[in-house]
C-alpha positions as CSV (number, residue, x, y, z in Angstrom):
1,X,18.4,-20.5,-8.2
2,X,20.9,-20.0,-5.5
3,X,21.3,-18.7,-2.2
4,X,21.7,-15.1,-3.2
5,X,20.2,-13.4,-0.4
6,X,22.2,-12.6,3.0
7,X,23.6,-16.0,5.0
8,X,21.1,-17.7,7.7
9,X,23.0,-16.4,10.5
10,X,22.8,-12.8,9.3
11,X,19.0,-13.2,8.2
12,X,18.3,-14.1,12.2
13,X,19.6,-10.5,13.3
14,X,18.8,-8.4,9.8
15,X,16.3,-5.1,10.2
16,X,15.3,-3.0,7.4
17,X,17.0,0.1,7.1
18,X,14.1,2.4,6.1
19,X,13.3,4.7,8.3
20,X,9.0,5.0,9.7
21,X,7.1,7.7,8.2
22,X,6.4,10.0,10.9
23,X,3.1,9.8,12.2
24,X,2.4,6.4,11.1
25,X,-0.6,5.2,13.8
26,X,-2.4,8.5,13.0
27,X,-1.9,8.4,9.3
28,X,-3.5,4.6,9.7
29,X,-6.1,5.3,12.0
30,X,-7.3,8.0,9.5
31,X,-7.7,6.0,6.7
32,X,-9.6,3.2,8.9
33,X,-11.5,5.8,10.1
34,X,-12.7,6.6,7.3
35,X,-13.5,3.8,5.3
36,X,-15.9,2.4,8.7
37,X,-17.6,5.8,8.2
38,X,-18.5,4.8,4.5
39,X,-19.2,1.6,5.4
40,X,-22.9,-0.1,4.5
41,X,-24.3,-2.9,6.2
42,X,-22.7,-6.2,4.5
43,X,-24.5,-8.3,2.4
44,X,-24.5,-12.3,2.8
45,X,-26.1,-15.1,0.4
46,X,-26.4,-18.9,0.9
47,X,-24.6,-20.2,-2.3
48,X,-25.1,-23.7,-3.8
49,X,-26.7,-25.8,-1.1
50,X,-27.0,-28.4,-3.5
51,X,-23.3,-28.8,-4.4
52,X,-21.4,-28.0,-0.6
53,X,-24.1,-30.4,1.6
54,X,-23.6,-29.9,5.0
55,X,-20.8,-26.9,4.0
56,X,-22.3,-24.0,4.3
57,X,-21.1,-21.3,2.3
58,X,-22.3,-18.3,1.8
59,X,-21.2,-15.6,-1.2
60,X,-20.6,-12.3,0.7
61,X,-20.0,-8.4,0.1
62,X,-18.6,-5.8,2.6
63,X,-17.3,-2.3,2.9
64,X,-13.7,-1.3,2.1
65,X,-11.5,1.1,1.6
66,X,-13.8,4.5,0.4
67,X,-17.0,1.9,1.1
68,X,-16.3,0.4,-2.0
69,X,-18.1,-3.3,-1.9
70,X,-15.9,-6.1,-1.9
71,X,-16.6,-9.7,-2.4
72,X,-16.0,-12.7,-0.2
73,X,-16.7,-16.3,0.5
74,X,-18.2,-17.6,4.0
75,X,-17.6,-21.4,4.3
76,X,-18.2,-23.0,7.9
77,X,-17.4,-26.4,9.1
78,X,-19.8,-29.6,7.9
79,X,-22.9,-29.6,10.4
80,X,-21.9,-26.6,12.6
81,X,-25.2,-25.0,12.9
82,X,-25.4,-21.0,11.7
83,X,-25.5,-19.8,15.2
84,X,-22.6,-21.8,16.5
85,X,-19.9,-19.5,17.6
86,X,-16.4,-20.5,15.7
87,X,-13.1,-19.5,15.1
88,X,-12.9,-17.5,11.9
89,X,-9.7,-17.7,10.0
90,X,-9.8,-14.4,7.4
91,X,-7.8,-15.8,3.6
92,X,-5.8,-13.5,1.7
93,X,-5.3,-14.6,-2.1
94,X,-1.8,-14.1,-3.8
95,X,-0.5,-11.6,-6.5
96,X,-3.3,-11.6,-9.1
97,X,-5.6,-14.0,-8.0
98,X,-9.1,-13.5,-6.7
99,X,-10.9,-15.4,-4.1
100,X,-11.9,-18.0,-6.6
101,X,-14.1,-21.1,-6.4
102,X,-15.7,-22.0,-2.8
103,X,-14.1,-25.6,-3.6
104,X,-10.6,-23.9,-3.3
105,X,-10.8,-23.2,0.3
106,X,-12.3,-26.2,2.1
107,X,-9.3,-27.1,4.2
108,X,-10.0,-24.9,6.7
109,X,-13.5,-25.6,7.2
110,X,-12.7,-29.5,7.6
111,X,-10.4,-29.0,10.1
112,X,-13.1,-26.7,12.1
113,X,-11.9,-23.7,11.2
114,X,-14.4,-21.4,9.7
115,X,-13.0,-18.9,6.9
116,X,-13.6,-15.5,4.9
117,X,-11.7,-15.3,1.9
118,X,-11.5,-11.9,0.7
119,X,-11.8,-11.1,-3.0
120,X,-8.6,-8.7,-3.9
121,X,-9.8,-5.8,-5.5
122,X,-8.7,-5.2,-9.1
123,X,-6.8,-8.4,-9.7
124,X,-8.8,-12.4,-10.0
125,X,-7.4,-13.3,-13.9
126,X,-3.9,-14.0,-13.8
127,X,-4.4,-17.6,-12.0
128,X,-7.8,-17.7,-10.2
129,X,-11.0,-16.1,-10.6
130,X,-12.0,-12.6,-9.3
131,X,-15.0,-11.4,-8.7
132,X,-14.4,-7.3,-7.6
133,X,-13.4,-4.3,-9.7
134,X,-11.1,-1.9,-8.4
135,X,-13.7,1.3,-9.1
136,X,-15.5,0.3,-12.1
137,X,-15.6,-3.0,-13.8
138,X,-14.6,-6.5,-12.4
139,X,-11.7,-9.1,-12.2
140,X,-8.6,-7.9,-14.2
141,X,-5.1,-9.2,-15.3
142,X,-3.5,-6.2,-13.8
143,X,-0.5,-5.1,-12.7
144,X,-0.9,-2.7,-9.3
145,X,2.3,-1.8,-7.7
146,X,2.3,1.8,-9.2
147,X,-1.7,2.3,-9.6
148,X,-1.5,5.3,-7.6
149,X,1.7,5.3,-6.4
150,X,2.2,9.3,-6.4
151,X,-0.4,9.6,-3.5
152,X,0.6,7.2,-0.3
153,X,-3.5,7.6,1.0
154,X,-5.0,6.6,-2.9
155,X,-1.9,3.9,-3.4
156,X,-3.8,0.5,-4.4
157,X,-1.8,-1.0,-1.5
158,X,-3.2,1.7,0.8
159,X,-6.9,0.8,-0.4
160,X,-6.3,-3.2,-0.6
161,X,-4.5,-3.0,3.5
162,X,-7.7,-1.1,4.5
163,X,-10.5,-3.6,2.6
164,X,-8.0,-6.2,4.7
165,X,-8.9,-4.6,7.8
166,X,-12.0,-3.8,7.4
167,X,-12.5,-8.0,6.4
168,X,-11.3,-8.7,9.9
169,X,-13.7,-6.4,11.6
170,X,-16.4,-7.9,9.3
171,X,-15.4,-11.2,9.9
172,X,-15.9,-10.5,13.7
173,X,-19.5,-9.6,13.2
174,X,-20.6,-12.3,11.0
175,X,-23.1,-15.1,12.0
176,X,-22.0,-17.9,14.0
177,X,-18.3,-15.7,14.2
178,X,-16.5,-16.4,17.4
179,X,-15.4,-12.4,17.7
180,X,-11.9,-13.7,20.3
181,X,-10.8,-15.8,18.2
182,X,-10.0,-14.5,14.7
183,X,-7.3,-15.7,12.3
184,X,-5.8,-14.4,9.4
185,X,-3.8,-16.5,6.8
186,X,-2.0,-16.3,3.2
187,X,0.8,-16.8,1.0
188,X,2.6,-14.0,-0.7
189,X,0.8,-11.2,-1.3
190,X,-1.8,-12.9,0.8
191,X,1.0,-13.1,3.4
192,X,1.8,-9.3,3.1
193,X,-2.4,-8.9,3.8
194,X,-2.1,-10.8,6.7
195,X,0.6,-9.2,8.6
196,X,-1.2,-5.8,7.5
197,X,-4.6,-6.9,8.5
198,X,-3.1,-7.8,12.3
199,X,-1.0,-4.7,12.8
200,X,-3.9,-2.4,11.5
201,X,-6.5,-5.2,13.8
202,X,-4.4,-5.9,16.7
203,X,-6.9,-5.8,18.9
204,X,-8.9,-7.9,16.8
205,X,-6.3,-10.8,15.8
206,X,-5.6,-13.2,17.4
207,X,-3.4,-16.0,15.0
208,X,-1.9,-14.9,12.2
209,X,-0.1,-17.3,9.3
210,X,2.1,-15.5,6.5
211,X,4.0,-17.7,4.5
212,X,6.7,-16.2,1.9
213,X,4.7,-12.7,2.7
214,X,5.0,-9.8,0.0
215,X,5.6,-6.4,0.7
216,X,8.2,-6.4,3.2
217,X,11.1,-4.0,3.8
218,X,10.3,-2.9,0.0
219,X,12.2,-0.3,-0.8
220,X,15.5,-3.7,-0.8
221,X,13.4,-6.3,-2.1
222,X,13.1,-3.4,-5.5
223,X,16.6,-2.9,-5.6
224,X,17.9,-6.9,-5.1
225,X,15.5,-8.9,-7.5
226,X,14.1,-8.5,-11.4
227,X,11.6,-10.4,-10.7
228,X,7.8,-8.9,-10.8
229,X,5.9,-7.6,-8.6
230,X,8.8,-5.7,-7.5
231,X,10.5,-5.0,-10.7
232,X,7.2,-3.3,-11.9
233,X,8.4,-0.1,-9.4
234,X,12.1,-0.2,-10.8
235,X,10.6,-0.4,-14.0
236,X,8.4,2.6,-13.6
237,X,10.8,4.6,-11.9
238,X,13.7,3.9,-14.5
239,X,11.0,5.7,-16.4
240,X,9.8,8.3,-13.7
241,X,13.3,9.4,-11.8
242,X,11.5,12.6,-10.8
243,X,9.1,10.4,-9.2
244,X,11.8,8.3,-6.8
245,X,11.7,9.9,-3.9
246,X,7.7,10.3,-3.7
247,X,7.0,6.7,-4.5
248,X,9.2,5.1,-2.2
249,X,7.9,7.7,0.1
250,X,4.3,6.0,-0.7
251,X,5.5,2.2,-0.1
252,X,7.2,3.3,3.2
253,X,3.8,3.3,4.7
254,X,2.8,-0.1,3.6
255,X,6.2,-2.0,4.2
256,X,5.0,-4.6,6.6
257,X,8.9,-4.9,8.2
258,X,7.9,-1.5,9.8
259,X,3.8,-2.0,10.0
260,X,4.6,-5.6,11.7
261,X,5.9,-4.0,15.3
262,X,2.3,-3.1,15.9
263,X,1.4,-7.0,15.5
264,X,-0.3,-8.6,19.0
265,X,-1.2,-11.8,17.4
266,X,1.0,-15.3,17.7
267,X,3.0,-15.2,14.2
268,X,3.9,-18.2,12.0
269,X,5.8,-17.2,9.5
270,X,7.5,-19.3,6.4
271,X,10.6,-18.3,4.2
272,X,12.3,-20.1,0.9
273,X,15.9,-18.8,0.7
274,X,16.2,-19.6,-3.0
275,X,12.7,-17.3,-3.0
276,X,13.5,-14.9,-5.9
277,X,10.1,-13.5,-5.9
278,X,10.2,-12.8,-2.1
279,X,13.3,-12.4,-0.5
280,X,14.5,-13.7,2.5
281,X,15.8,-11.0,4.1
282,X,12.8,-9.1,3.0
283,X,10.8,-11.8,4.8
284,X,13.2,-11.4,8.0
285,X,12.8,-7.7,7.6
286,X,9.3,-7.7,8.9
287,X,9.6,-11.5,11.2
288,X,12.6,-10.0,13.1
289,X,10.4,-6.4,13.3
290,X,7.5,-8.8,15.4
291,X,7.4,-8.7,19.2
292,X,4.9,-10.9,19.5
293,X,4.9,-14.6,20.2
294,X,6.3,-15.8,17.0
295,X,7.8,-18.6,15.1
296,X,9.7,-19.2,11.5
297,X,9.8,-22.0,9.4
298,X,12.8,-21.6,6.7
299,X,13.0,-24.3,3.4
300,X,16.4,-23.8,2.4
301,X,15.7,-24.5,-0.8
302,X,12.7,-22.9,-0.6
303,X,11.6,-20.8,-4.0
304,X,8.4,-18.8,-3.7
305,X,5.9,-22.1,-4.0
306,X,5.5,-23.2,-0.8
307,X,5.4,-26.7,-0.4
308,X,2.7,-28.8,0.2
309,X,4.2,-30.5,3.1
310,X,3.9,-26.9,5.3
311,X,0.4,-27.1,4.9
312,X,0.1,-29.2,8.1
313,X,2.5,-27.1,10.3
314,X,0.6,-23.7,9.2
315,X,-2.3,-25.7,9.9
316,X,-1.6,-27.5,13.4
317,X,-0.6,-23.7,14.2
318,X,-4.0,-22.1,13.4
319,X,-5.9,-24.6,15.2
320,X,-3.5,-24.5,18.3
321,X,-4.0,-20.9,18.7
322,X,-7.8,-20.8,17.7
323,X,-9.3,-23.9,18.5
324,X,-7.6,-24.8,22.4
């Protein structure tokens, strides 16, 4: 590891270089448009009583992208009664992980917070449990960047930003669901989902916390690391040259450094700039890109596991913004 990236003082003034896709809002708005018109009423069950006490938790599916039904934990604060309105702070899960066990995500809930943790579609092996197939089947240990990537509206990316929005608008609705003040939160490709989810939601989001986010000005970050996710489109198109210009084309309208200038909500945002999975100036990219009330926490000797010790600043920031 070293600092390979661009200096500090560069990475406080760096923008990506990729130019928008024109009519990015529309093309957006379409594709939420459509998956709330396929949309079915959600689905919500009390799980294990007997094992989370006074935790309630409840094991949840929703509508995505096309309608397709997407799992999700519920867990609420110890003794807050159903009806209670809370804050409710929407959990994005990393680069092939699923939403896991309840037990994983309990932080939240003892600090007040109420959270929905969004199963990611077509991933849940690689390091914890999933629970929903991307089109037939379950959990896999998969590799997504180019599922799709020759069509920008059927790109997994485009289907997984969409099930992310339409988890904040469900997470709005749900019982005891304080709809003005919503959170979204994650690390990596959790990150990415959460800058998504509040430029596709602004209106809905209110706090959002992205820490070493994924999927930033992308069409660098494939170019300046070997490391997967990323490598998997050099990879493919080392293979596919005739495809190059369609599929960066297709990640151009999911790079959150151009999606994030729609963002309304206060950003906290955390960078590692020995990060050779996500990196740093990809992570500036889309932080420099925000207009909104913002702030960045850099480890400058960061890699791509955050450390435990920013759990209380990401933290004290969520309930600041959604508990006061």
């Amino acid at each position: 590891m070293a600092w390979y990236d661009l200096p500090e003082s560069a990475l406080r003034e760096y923008r990506t270089s990729t130019v928008e896709p024109a009519g990015l809002d529309s093309w957006w708005a379409e594709r939420l448009r459509e998956a709330d018109a396929a949309a079915a009423p959600p689905r919500l069950e009390r799980h294990a009583p007997d094992v989370y006490g006074p935790t309630a938790v409840w094991d949840v599916e929703f509508s995505g992208a096309r309608g397709d039904r997407i799992r999700a934990w519920y867990l609420r604060p110890a003794g807050a009664n159903d009806d209670e309105p809370l804050p409710v702070v929407v959990t994005f899960i990393g680069y092939g992980g699923g939403r896991g066990t309840p037990s994983e995500h309990v932080l939240l809930p003892s600090a007040g917070l109420a959270t929905l943790v969004m199963d990611t579609r077509g991933q849940g092996a690689r390091w914890t449990t999933g629970a929903t197939g991307d089109g037939p089947g379950g959990a896999e240990l998969s590799t997504v960047m180019t599922r799709g990537i020759e069509n920008a509206e059927g790109y997994y990316y485009t289907r997984l930003y969409t099930d992310a929005a339409r988890a904040v608008t469900m997470a709005a609705e749900l019982p005891g669901a304080d709809a003005g003040r919503i959170g979204v939160s994650g690390a990596s490709q959790g990150g990415g989902l959460s800058l998504a989810a509040a430029a596709l939601r602004p209106e809905l989001v209110r706090a959002c916390a992205a820490d070493v986010p994924f999927l930033c000005d992308i069409r660098r970050a494939v170019t300046l690391v070997d490391s997967n996710p990323y490598h998997e489109v050099a990879e493919f198109l080392s293979n596919h040259a005739d495809l190059v210009d369609v599929a960066l084309g297709t990640l151009d309208h999911i790079d959150n450094a151009l999606l994030a200038t729609r963002i309304r909500a206060q950003t906290y945002v955390s960078v590692g700039l020995m990060d050779l999975i996500c990196p740093p100036s990809t992570v500036y990219a889309a932080y420099n890109a925000i207009s909104a009330p913002k702030q960045i926490v850099v480890n400058p000797f960061g890699v791509h596991q955050v450390s435990r010790q920013y759990d209380e600043p990401r933290l004290r920031f969520l309930r600041s913004r959604l508990l006061a």
